[in-house]
MINULUM-976716 format. One line per field, with one value per residue (C-alpha): residue number from 1; residue in one letter; x, y, z. Coordinates in nm, 4 decimals, decimal comma. Last residue first. Layout:
<rs>
num = NUM|...
residu = a|...
u = X|...
v = Y|...
w = Z|...
</rs>
This chain:
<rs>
num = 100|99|98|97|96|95|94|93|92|91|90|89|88|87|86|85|84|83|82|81|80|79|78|77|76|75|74|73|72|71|70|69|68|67|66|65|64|63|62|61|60|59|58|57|56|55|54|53|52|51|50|49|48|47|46|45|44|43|42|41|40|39|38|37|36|35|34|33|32|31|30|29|28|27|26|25|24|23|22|21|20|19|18|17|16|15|14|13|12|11|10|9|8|7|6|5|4|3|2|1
residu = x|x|x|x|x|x|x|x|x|x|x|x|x|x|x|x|x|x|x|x|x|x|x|x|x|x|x|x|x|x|x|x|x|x|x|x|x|x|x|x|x|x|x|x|x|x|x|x|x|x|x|x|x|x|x|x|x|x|x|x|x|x|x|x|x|x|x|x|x|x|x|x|x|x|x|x|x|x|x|x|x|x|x|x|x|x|x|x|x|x|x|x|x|x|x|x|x|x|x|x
u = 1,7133|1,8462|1,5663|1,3023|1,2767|1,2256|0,9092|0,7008|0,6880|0,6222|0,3238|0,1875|0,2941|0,1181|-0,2076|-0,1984|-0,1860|-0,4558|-0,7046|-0,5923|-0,6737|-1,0006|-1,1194|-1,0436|-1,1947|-1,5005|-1,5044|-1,4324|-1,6773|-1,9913|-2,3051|-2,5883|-2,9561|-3,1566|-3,1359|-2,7218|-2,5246|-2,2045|-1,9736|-1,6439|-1,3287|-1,0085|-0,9763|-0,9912|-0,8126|-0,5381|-0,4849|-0,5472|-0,2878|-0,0406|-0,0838|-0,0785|0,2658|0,3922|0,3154|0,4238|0,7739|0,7843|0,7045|0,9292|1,2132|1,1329|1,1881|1,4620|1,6408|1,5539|1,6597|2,0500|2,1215|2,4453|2,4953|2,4079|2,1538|1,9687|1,9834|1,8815|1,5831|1,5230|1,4487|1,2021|1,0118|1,0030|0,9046|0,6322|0,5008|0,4762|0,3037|0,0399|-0,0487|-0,1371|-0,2607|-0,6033|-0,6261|-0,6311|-0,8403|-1,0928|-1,1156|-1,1438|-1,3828|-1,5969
v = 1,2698|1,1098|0,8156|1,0680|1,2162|0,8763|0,8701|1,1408|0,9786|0,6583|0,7690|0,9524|0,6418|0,3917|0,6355|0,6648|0,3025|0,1794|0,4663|0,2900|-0,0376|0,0464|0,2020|-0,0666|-0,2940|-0,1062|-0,0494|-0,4522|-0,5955|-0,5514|-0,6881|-0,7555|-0,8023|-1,1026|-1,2104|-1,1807|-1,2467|-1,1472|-1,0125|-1,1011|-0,9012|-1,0612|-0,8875|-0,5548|-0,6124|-0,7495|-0,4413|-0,1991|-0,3790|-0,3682|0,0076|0,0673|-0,1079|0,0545|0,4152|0,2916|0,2350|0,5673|0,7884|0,5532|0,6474|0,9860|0,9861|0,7651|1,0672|1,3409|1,1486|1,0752|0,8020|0,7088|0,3100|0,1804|0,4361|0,6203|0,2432|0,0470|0,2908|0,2136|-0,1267|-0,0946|0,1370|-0,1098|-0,3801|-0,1589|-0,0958|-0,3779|-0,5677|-0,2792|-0,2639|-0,6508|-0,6150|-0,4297|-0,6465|-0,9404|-0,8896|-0,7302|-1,0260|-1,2561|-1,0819|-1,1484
w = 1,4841|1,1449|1,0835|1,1782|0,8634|0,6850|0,9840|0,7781|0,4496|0,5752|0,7515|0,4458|0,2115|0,4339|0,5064|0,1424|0,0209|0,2839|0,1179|-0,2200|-0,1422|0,0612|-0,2459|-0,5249|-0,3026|-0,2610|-0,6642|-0,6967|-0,4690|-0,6736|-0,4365|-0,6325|-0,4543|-0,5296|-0,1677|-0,1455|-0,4629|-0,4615|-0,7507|-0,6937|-0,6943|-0,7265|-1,0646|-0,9129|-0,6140|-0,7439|-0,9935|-0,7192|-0,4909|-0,8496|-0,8982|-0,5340|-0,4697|-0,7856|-0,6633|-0,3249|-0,5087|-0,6731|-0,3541|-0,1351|-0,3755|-0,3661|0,0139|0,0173|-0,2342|0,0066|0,3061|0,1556|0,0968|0,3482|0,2682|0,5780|0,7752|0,4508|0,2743|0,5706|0,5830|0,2292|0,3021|0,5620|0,4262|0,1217|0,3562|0,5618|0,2327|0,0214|0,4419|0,4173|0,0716|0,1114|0,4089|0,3189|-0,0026|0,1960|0,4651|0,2004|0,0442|0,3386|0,4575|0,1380
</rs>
């Protein structure tokens, strides 16, 4: 169960930092403008959540414990997206910082 949550933590986590990443070599090599790698993030952590929420959905297990059901899924689903706004808040504020 650990494991689970591990994973579904960094799996938002390493989508993001990539496409953050990514479009930063786009605002500094190729001259995007900071407006555009800002909606661009928007859209792409929109995907990133969509298919985090979708893995942690039907990863989920239901657990057992001493005759008492644990459902997985609706925590995962949770943590997932909480990761996914932290990421796209932070990421949202450094693209500014690219050009100071």
């Amino acid at each position: 169960m650990i494991g689970y949550y591990l994973g579904i933590t960094l799996l938002p986590v390493f989508i993001g930092v990539g496409l953050f990443l990514g479009l930063q070599l786009l605002v500094v090599k190729y001259h995007l403008s900071d407006q555009d790698a800002k909606g661009y993030f928007i859209l792409a952590m929109l995907f990133a959540t969509l298919t985090s929420v979708g893995v942690a959905y039907f990863g989920g297990k239901n657990f057992n414990t001493q005759g008492v059901e644990i459902v997985s899924s609706p925590i995962g689903i949770l943590v997932t997206v909480g990761v996914s706004i932290v990421i796209l808040i932070t990421g949202l504020l450094n693209v500014r910082k690219i050009y100071k």
